[in-house]
Each structure stands twice: as structure tokens, then as C-alpha cells.
C-alpha positions in Angstrom: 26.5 41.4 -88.0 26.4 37.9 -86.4 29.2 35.1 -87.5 27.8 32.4 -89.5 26.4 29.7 -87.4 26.7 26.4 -89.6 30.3 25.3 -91.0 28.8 23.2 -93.2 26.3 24.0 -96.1 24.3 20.6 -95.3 23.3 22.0 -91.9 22.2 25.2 -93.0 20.0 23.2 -95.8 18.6 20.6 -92.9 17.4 23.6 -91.1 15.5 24.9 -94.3 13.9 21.4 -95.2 12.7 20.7 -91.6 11.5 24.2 -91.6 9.5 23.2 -94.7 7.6 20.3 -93.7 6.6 21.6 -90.6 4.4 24.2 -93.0 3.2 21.2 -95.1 5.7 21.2 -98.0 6.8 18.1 -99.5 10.9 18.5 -99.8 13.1 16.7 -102.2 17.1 17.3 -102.1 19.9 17.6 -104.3 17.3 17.1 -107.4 19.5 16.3 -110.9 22.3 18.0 -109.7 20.2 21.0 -110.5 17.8 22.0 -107.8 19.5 22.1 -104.3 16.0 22.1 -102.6 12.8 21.4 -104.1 9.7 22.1 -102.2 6.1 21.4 -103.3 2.6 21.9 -101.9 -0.9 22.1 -103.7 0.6 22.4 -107.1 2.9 25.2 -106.5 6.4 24.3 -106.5 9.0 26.0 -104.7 12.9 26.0 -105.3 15.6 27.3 -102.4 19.2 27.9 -103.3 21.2 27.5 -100.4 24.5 28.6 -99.4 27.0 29.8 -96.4 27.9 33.1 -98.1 25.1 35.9 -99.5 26.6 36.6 -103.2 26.1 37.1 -106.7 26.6 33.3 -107.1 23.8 32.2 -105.1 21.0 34.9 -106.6 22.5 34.3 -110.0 22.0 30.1 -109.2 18.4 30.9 -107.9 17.5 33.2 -110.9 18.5 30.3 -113.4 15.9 27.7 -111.4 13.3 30.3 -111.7 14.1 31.2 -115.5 14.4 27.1 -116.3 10.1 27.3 -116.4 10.1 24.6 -113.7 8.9 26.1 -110.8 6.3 28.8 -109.3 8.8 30.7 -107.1 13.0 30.8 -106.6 14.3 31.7 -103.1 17.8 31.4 -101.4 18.5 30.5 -98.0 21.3 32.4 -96.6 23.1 33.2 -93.4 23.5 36.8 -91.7 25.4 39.1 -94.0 27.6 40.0 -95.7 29.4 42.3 -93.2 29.4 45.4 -95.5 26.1 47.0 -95.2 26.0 48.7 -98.2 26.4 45.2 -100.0 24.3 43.1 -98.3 21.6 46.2 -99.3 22.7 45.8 -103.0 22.0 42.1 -103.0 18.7 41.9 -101.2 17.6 44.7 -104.1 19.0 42.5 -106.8 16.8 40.0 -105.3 14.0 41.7 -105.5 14.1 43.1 -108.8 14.5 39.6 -109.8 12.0 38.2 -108.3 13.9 36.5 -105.7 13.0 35.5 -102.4 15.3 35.4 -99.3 15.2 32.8 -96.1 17.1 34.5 -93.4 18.8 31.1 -91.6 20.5 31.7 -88.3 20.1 31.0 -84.4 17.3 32.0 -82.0 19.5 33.9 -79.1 17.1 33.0 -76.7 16.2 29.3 -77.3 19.4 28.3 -78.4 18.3 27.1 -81.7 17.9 27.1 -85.5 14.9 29.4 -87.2 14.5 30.4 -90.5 13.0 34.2 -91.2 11.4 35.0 -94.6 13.1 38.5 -95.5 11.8 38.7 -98.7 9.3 36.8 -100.2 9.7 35.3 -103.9 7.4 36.7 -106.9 5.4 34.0 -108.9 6.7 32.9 -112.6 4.5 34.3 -114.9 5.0 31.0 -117.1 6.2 27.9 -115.4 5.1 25.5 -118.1 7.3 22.8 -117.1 6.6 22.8 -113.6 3.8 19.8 -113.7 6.7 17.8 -115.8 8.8 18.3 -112.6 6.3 17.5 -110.2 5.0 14.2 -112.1 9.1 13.3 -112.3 10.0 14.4 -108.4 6.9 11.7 -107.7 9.1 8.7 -108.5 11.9 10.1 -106.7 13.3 9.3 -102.8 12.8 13.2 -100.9 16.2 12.4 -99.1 18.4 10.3 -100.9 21.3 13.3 -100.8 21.3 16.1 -98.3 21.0 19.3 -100.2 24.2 21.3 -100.1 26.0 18.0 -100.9 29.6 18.5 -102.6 29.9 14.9 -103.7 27.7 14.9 -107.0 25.0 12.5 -105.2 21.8 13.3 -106.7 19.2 11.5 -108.9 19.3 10.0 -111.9 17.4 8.0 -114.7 20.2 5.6 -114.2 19.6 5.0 -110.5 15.8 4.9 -111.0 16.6 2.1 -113.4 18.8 0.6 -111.4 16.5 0.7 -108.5 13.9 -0.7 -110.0 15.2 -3.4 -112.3 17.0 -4.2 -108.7 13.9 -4.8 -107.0 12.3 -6.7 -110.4 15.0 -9.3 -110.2 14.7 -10.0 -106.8 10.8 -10.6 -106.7 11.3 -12.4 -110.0 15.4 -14.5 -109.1 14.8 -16.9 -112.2 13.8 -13.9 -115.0 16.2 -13.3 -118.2 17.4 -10.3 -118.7 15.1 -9.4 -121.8 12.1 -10.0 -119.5 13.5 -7.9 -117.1 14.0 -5.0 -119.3 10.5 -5.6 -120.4 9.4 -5.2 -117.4 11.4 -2.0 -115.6 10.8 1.1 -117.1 14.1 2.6 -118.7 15.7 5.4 -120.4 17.4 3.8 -123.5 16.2 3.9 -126.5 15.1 0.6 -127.2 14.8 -2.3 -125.2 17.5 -3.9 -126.8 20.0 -0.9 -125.9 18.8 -1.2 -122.1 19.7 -5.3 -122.7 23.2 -4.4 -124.2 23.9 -1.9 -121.5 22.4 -3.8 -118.8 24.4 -7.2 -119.9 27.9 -5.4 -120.2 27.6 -3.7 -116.9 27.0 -7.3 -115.2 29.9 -8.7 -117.1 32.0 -6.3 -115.8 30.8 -6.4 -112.2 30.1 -3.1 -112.3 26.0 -3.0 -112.3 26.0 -3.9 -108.6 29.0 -1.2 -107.5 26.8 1.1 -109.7 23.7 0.3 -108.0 25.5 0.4 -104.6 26.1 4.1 -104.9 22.7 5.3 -105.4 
């Protein structure tokens, strides 16, 4: 069995998201903290687990996407192994009794670089009634503002889509109030006059901007 090519997680993942688009998926990354990769094409939306080690954790991570009613189909995206046959055997069945497809990532010996093989492919949710909800929500979302695989928590939030945009609100408008910009961003509070509350102490505290600065 061949050693593991990557050493990190991210480059396994960057080989998996190129290998996407190149067949005509749309990829987003690191989605809620949820999703590591979240791929979508004509509808059908596509989620890939990825990690350096072939285990339980991974097909258990992968089975929970495709149980959540979000998406059509629920791969992982694995290196060679593990180096005992007979468990690597025992996975790959778990996989497919689950419904689970697997992405073979590793090295082309002869050209020297990354290729992804479909092992196994997923089966189709029989019920993924929230899977338009995900596709109208991944619209107003950057594809690569976190490389999937990420350890440091960066993913997307309601928060930093607020932030964004009320961001980019005040700087076409520099003389608004803060009421009319909360009028005019779309937000996650409440009420309008939470968002003003919230909004107001954060810029108090100088912390709105360091906030906004990590997204």
C-alpha cells in the first residue's frame, strides 16, 4: 500500500475541488463548519468528506451530511489505505451499504502528479428536501473564503455575511446612520432594532472592524 502523499488535509482537499470544477461543478469550502466540501451542478448537490486517514470517523462524518436532508449524494475523499487489507475491505463495504461514495486521492506514478479515482460511487437520497434551502443559501456565499480541511474554525457565517455587507453599505453610503444602515443590509437578528443594539456596541468597543477583519 502506497504512503500517504499529502501532510496536510488542505492539499488533499485542493486536489478534490480542482478536480471538481474541471467536470463543471460549482465548489464551496468549509460551509458552516459543517460541510468540508460542497459541490453543485444542475440542481444536484454533492458533499465530500475529506480526510488523511480512511476510518469510521470520516464515513460516520459523511453519513451525517447525507442523513441532514441537504444534499443528493455524500462521498469521502481519502488517501490509499489503510494498510490492513482486511480493514480497508470492511470500510469500503460500510460505505456502500450506506450509500457512500469514495474518491481515491493520490499521485499519478507516471506524470508525477495529483489524480482523483472514483472507487465507489455515492447512492442518491431518497429525500433531500432541504437541499434547494442549501443551494439558495450557498448562492450568497464566497466558494473559497476557507480551504476545506481547515483546522482553524474559518467558515461562513450569518454574522460575516452581515458584516460583509453592511461593510460595503457604509462605504457606498460614508454619511448613513446606523438605523438606515440596518434598514438597508439584510440581517439575522430579530428585529431591526436588535441588529442596531448589536451593531452599535460592537463599534463602541472597536470590535465590529477586528470582527469583520477575520472573515
Amino acid at each position: 500500500m502506497s504512503k500517504c502523499p499529502f501532510r496536510r488535509e488542505t492539499e488533499l482537499a485542493a486536489v478534490v475541488v480542482a478536480w471538481l470544477r474541471d467536470r463543471g461543478w460549482q465548489v464551496w469550502q468549509e460551509v458552516d463548519g459543517f460541510f468540508d466540501i460542497v459541490a453543485v451542478k444542475d440542481a444536484t448537490v454533492w458533499s465530500i468528506e475529506t480526510k488523511l486517514v480512511f476510518g469510521s470517523q470520516v464515513l460516520a462524518q459523511a453519513y451525517r451530511r447525507k442523513q441532514s436532508g441537504q444534499v443528493h449524494f455524500a462521498s469521502v475523499a481519502v488517501p490509499p489505505g489503510p494498510s490492513d487489507r482486511s480493514v480497508g475491505v470492511f470500510l469500503q463495504r460500510a460505505a456502500k451499504e450506506t450509500g457512500i461514495g469514495l474518491l481515491r486521492v493520490d499521485m499519478d506514478p507516471f506524470r508525477a502528479e495529483p489524480l482523483v479515482k472514483e472507487q465507489q460511487q455515492p447512492r442518491a437520497h431518497r429525500d433531500p428536501r432541504r437541499a434547494s434551502d442549501l443551494i439558495a443559501k450557498l448562492a450568497t456565499m464566497p466558494q473559497d473564503y476557507a480551504e476545506a480541511g481547515t483546522n482553524e474554525g474559518g467558515y461562513w457565517t450569518r454574522f460575516k455575511q452581515f458584516s460583509t455587507d453592511l461593510v460595503a453599505y457604509v462605504a457606498a453610503n460614508p454619511h448613513c446612520t446606523v438605523a438606515s444602515a440596518i434598514k438597508n443590509v439584510p440581517h439575522h437578528y430579530r428585529t431591526d432594532a436588535s441588529a442596531r443594539a448589536r451593531t452599535t456596541l460592537l463599534a463602541e468597543q472597536g470590535t465590529f472592524e477586528s470582527r469583520h477583519q477575520r472573515l
